[in-house]
N, C-alpha and C positions, 0 to 999 in steps of 0.2 A: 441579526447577523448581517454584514454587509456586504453587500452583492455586489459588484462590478458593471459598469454598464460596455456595451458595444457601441463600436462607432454608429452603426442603426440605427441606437437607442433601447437593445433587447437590453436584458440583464443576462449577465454572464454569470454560468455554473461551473467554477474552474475545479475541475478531478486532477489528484493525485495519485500517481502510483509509486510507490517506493517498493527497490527489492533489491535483491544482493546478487541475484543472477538473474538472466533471462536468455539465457546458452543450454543449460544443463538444469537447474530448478525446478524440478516438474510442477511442482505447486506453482511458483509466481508463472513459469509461462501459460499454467492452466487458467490463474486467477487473470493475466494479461490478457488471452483472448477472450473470456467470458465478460471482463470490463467491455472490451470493442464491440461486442457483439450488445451488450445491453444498451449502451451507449446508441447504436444504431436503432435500435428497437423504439426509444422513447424520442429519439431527434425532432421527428417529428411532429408529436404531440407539445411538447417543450417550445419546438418554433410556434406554434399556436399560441401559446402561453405566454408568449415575448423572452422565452428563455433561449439563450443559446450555453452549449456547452464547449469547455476548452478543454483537452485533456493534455497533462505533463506524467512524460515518465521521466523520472529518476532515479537513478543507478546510483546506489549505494555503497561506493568501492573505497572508503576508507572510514577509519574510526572518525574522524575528523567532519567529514559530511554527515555522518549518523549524530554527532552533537550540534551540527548545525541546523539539521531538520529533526532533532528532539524525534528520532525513530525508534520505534521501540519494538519490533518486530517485520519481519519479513514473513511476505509481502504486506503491505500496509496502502489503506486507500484512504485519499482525504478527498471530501468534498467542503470545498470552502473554507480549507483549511482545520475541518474540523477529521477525525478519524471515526471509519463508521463502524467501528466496533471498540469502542475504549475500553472495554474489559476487555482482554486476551486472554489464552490459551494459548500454551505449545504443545510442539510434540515431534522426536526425533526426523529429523529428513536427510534419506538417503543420499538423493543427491547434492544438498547443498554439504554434507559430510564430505561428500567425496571430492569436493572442492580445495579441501582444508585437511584430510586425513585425519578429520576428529568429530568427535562429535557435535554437532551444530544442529539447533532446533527452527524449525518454522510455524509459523503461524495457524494455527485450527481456526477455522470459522464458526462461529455459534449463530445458527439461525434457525428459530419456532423450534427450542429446546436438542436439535440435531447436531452435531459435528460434520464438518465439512473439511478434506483438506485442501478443496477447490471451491473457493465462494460460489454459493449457488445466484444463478441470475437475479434470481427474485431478490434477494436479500441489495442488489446493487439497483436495481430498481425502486426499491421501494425507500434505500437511501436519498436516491438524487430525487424524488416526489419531495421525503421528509426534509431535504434542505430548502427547499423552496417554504414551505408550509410551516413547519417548525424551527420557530430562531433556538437556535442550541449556545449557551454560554462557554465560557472552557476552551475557545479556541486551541490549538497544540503549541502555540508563543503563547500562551498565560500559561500552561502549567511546568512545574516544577520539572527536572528531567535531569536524571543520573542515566549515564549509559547500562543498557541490561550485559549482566555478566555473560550472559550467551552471545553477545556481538561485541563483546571484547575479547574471548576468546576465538570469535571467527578470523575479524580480525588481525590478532597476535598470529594465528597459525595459518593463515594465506599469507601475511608475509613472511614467512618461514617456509611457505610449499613454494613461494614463487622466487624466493631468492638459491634456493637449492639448485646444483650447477647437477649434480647425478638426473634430475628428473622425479626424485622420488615422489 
């Protein structure tokens, strides 16, 4: 996997956050502060390492960006472009439903066999170690990517909640 260097001379570990909301979402604002908070935690040690880390959030607000960054669930984290859970799970989310007045699913977290609908620290921690240690193949620009039916339908029906002149 190829790393980035800093003008220093560290190597850069550039994180991704992708999500659809981070207003109303409880999941991604939950997954959003537990990133910062981990992020802070290993800085440190990472600068020892000659690592430094960059983080990008990106807002997910059209179909069009979601085939651009090949997303396949909300919230979604990449480190080094790679996603740190490439098998997914969903499972209905309240608020991001209530965005769109439909049904709209988000992302479950699988980590040491458990369900999470807030990534647990550890499981982000122990990602940004494995990016450094283990080259992973498969980048998210090598594979294959059809939009998921669940964020075509979010989608279709936020532009239909936001073109609506009533409010409904």
């Amino acid at each position: 996997m190829k790393k980035s260097c800093t003008c220093n001379g560290s190597l850069n570990i550039d994180i991704e956050l992708l999500y659809l909301d981070l207003d109303v979402c409880e999941p991604c604002l939950g997954v959003d502060q537990i990133l910062e908070e981990s992020i802070e935690e290993v800085k440190n040690s990472l600068k020892t390492l000659g690592y430094e880390i960059s983080l990008t959030k990106i807002h997910i607000d059209s179909e069009k960006k979601a085939l651009d960054y090949k997303f396949l669930s909300s919230p979604t984290i990449r480190i080094n472009k790679q996603d740190i859970q490439s098998d997914y799970k969903e499972e209905f989310c309240d608020s991001c439903s209530s965005l769109t007045n439909s049904s709209t699913n988000c992302r479950v977290w699988i980590y040491k066999n458990k369900e999470y609908n807030v990534i647990p620290k550890q499981m982000i921690i122990d990602a940004i170690f494995s990016s450094i240690y283990n080259k992973k193949e498969n980048q998210i620009e090598d594979l294959e990517y059809n939009l998921p039916e669940n964020l075509k339908t979010f989608f279709e029906n936020k532009t239909v909640s936001s073109s609506c002149a009533c409010g409904c």
